[in-house]
C-alpha positions as CSV (number, residue, x, y, z in Angstrom):
1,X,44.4,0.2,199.1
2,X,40.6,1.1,198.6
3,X,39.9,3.7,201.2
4,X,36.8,4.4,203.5
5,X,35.3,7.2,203.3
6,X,31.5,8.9,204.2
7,X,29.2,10.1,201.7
8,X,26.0,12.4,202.2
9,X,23.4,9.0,200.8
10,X,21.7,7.8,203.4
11,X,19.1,5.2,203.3
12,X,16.3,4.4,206.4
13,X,14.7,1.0,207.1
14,X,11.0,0.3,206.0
15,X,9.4,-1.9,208.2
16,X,6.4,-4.0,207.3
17,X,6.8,-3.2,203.6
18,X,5.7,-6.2,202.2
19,X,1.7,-7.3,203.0
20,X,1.8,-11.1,202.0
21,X,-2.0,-12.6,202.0
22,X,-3.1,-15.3,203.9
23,X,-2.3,-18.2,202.4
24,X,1.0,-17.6,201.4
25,X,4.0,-17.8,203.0
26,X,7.9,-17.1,202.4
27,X,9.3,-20.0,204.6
28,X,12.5,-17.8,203.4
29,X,13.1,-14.8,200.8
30,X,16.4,-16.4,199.2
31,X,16.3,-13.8,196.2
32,X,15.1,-10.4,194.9
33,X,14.9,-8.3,191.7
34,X,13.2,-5.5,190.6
35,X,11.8,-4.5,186.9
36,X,11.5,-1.9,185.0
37,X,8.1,-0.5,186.4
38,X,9.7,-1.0,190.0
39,X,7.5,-4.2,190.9
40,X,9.7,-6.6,193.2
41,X,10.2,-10.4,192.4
42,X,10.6,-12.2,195.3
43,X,12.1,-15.9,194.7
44,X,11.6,-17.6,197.5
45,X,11.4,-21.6,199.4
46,X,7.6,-20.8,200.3
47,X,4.7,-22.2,198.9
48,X,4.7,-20.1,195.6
49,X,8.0,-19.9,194.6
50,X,7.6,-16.8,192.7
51,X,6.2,-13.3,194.3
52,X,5.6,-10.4,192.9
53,X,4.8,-7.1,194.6
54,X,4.2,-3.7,193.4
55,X,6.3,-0.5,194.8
56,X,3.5,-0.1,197.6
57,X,4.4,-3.9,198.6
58,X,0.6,-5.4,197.6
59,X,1.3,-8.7,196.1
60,X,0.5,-9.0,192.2
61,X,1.3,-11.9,191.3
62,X,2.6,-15.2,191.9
63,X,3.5,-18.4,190.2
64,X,5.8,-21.8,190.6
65,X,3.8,-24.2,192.5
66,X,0.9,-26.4,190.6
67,X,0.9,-28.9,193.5
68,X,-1.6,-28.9,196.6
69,X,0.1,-27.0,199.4
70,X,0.7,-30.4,201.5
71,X,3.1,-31.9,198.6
72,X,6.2,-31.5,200.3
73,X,10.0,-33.0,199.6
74,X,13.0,-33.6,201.6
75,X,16.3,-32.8,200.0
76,X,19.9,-32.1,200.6
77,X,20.9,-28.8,201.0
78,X,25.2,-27.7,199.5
79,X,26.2,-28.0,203.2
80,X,24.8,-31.6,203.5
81,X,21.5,-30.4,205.8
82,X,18.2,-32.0,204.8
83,X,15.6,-30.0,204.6
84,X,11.6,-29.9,204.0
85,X,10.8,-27.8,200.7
86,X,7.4,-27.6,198.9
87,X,7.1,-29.5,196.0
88,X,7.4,-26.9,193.1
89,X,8.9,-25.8,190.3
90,X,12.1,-25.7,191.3
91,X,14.7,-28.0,193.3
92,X,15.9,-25.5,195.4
93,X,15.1,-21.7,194.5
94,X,18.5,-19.9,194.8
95,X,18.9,-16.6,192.7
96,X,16.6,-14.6,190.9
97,X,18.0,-11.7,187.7
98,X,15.9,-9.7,185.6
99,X,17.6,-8.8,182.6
100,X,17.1,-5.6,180.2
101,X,14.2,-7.3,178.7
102,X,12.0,-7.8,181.3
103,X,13.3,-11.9,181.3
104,X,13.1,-13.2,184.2
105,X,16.2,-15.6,185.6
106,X,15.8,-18.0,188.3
107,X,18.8,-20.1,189.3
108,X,18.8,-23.4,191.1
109,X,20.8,-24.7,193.1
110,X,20.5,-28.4,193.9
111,X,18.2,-28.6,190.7
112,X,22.0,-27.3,188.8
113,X,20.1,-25.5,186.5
114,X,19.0,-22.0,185.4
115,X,15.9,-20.7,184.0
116,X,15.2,-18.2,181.4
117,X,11.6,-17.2,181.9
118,X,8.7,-14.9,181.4
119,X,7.0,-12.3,184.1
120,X,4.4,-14.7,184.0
121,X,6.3,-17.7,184.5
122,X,6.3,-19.3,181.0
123,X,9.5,-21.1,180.3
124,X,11.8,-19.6,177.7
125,X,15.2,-21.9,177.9
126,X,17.0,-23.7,180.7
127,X,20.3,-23.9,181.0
128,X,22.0,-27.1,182.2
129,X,20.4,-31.2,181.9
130,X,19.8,-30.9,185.9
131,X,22.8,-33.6,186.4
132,X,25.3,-32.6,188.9
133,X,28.9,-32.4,187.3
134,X,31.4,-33.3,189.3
135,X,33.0,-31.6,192.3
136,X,35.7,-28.7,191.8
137,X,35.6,-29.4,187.8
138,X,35.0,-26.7,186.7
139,X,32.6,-28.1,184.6
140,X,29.0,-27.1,184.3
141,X,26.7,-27.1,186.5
142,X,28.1,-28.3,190.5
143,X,24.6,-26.0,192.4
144,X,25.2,-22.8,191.0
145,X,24.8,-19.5,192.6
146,X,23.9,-17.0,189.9
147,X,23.3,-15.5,186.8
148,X,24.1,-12.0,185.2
149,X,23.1,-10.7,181.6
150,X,24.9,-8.4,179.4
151,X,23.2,-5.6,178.4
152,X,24.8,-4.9,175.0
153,X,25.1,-8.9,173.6
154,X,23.2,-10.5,175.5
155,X,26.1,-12.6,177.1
156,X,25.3,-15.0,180.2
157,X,27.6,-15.0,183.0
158,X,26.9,-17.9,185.8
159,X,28.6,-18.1,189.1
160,X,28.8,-21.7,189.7
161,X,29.1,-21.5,193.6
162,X,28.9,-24.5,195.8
163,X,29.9,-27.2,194.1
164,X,32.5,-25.4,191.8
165,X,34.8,-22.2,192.1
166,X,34.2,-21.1,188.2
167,X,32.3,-18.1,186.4
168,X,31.0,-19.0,183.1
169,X,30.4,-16.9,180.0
170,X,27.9,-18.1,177.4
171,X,26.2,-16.2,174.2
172,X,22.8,-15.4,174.4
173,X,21.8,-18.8,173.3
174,X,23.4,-20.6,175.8
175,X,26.7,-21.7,173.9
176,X,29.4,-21.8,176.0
177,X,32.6,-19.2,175.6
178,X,34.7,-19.6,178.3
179,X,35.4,-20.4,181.9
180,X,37.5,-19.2,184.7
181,X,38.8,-20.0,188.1
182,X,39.6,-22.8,190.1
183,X,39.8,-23.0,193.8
184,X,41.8,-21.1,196.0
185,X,42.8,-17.7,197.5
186,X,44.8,-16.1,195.0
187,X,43.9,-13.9,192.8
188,X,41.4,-15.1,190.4
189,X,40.8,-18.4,192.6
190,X,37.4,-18.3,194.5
191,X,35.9,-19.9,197.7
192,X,32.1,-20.1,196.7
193,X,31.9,-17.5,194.3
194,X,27.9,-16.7,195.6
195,X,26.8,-13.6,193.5
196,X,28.2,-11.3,190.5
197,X,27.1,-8.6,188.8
198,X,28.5,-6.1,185.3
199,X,30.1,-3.1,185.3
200,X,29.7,-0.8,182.7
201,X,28.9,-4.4,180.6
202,X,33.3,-4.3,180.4
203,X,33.8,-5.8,183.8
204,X,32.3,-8.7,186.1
205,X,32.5,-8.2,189.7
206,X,32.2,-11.6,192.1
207,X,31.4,-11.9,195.5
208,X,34.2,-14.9,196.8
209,X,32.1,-15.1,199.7
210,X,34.1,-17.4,201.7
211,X,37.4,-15.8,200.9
212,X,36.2,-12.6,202.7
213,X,36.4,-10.4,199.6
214,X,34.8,-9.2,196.0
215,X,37.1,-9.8,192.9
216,X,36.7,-7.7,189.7
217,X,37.6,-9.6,186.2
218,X,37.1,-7.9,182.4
219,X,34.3,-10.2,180.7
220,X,37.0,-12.2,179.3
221,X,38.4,-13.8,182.8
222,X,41.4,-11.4,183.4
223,X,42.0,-10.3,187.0
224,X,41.3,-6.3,187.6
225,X,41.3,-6.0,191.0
226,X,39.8,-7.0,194.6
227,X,39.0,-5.4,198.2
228,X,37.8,-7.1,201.7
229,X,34.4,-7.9,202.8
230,X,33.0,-9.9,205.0
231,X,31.3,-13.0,203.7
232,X,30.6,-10.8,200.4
233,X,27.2,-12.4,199.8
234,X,25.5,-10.1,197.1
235,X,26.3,-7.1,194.5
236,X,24.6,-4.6,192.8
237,X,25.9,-1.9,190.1
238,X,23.8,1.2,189.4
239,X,25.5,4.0,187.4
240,X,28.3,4.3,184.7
241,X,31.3,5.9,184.2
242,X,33.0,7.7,187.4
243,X,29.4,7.3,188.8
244,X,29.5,3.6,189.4
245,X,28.0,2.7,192.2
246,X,28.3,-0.8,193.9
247,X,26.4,-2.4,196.6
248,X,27.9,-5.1,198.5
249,X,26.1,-7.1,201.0
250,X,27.7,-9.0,203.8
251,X,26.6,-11.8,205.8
252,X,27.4,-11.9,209.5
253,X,29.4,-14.5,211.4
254,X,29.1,-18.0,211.4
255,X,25.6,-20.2,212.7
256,X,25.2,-19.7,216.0
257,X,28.2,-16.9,217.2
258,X,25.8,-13.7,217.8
259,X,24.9,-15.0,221.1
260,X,28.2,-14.3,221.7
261,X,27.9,-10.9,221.6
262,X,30.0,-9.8,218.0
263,X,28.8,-6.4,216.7
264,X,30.1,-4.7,213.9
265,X,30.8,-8.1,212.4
266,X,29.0,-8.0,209.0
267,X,25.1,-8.1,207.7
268,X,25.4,-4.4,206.8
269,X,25.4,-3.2,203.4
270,X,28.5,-1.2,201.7
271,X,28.1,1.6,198.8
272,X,31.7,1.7,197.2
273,X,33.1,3.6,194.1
274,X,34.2,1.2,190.8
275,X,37.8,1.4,192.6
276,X,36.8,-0.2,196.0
277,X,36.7,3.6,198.3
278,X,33.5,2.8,200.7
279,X,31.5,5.5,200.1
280,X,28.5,4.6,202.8
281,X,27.2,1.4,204.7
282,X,23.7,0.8,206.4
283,X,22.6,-1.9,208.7
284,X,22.9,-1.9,212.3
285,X,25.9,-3.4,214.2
286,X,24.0,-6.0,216.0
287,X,22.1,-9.0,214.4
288,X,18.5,-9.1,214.8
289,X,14.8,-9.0,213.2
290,X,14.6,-4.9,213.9
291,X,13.7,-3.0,210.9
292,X,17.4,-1.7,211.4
293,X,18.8,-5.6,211.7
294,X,19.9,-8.0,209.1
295,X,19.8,-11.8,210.1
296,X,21.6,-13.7,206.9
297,X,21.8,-11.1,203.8
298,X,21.7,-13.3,200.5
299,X,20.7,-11.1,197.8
300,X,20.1,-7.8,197.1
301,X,18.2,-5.5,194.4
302,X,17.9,-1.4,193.8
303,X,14.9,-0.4,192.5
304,X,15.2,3.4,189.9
305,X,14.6,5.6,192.9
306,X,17.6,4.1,194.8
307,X,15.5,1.8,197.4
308,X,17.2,-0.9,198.5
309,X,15.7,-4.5,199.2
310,X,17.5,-7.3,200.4
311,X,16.7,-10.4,200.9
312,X,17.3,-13.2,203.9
313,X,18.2,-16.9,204.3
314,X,16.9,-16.1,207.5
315,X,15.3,-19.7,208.4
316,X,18.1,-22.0,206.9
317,X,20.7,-19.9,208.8
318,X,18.9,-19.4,212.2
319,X,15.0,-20.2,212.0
320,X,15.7,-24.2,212.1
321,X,17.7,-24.0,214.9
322,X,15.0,-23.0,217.0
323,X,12.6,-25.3,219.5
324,X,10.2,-24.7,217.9
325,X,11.2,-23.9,214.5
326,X,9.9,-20.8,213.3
327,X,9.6,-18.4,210.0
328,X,12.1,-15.1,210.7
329,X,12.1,-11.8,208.8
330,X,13.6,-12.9,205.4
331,X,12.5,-9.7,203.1
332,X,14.1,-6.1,204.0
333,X,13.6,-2.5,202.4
334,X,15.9,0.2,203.1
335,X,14.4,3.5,201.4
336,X,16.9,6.1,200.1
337,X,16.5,9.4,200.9
């Protein structure tokens, strides 16, 4: 049983990081990564689908949207919601990689699809003909979740989330290897497998967000080992070896409950070992838009010095359901220090 322990790393809230110009908006951060040089990629259901900020949070560049900012669409979101989204690139912007060659990966969802592309936005390859396969297939692509590269082949590993419970391995072209899971709780079964990440390039860890927990598989399928969460949303590895590190964000409880008071339920962040042992967690214990608060964690990225940024499904989760509707905080840094 993995055990919970307290390490010395501690890591403090930035507010008002990032300084997004007039003109643009977020609407929602769904997804983050971070490059080489530190600058942040902020995939997001705003205007300009793609941000990016340097380390001081000035915005650098952006790209995704050709259309005049009125050119809106109304689609169907994996829980059945429908929802207004700008008329973009992109059906529905879900995840967002960048591999060890500066590529950048965008996953989405209702568009079942992901995209292999430049820092600048030019396409490279897409993955998947944009039909949707059918329901708990296992075929691809039912609105995926996300994407993870191998470092030493070049691999592809997709989480294909909503629609399916499966993780799928391609080569570097895009030819399928294999597949695994199917739905369940079990071992190796999944209940929206949301968000995976490698370790070590010998291991993929999944977030089975809905079945409370993260699972860790070798690259070929084979079940390692798991430990509890809750509503493990997102993952990160830094390190190798014995010093693995691995970030696991959790989302809170369900639409709706934290006016009933819950605390310690959730939207923190956990720092365990390769084994499971919680190491550290940051985040307060109460939901909110406070520096210190999370709202609806979705994704997560760690820059070289160890910062932390996390992105929010902030509006989707909690910003439609108010009279009137509104924008909420959607993009966090925590700073390590």
């Amino acid at each position: 049983m993995p055990e919970l322990v307290t390490s010395s790393t501690e890591f403090e809230p930035v507010p008002y990081w990032a300084k997004i110009p007039h003109g643009l908006w977020l609407k929602e951060a769904t997804a983050v990564a971070v490059d080489a040089e530190d600058n942040v990629y902020v995939f997001n259901r705003g205007v300009q689908p793609v941000l990016v900020f340097d380390p001081d949070g000035n915005v650098i560049n952006h790209w995704g949207n050709d259309n005049p900012p009125d050119k809106v669409r109304i689609l169907t979101d994996p829980y059945g919601n429908k929802s207004m989204f700008w008329d973009t690139w992109f059906a529905r912007p879900h995840s967002i990689t960048i591999d060890h060659e500066g590529n950048v990966w965008l996953v989405d969802d209702v568009g079942h699809q992901i995209n292999k592309m430049s820092p600048d936005g030019e396409y490279l390859m897409q993955i998947g003909d944009g039909n949707e396969a059918e329901a708990q297939s296992g075929e691809m692509f039912n609105k995926p979740t996300d994407v993870a590269i191998s470092k030493t082949t070049g691999d592809i590993f997709i989480s294909d989330g909503y629609g399916n419970s499966r993780v799928h391995r391609l080569d570097k072209d895009g030819n399928h290897i294999l597949s695994w899971g199917t739905s369940g709780t079990d071992p190796g079964e999944f209940n929206l497998p949301h968000n995976l990440a490698l370790i070590d390039d010998e291991e993929v860890i999944v977030c089975d967000r809905e079945n409370y927990r993260v699972q860790v598989f070798s690259i070929d399928g084979e079940f390692r080992r798991e430990w509890n969460a809750h509503k493990a949303v997102a993952v990160e590895v830094t390190g190798t070896g014995d010093d693995v590190r691995i970030y696991v964000a959790e989302q809170g409880p369900t639409t709706g409950s934290p006016s009933r008071g819950n605390k310690n339920v959730g939207n923190r962040v956990g720092v365990y070992d390769r084994h499971g042992n919680r190491l550290t967690r940051f985040g307060s214990d109460t939901f909110g838009e406070e520096p210190d608060q999370f709202l609806w964690p979705h994704s997560m990225a760690i820059d070289s010095q160890g910062n932390v940024y996390v992105a929010e499904v902030s509006f989707v989760e909690w910003g439609r359901y108010q009279e009137p509707q509104r924008e909420f905080a959607s993009l966090r840094k925590w700073k390590r220090k």
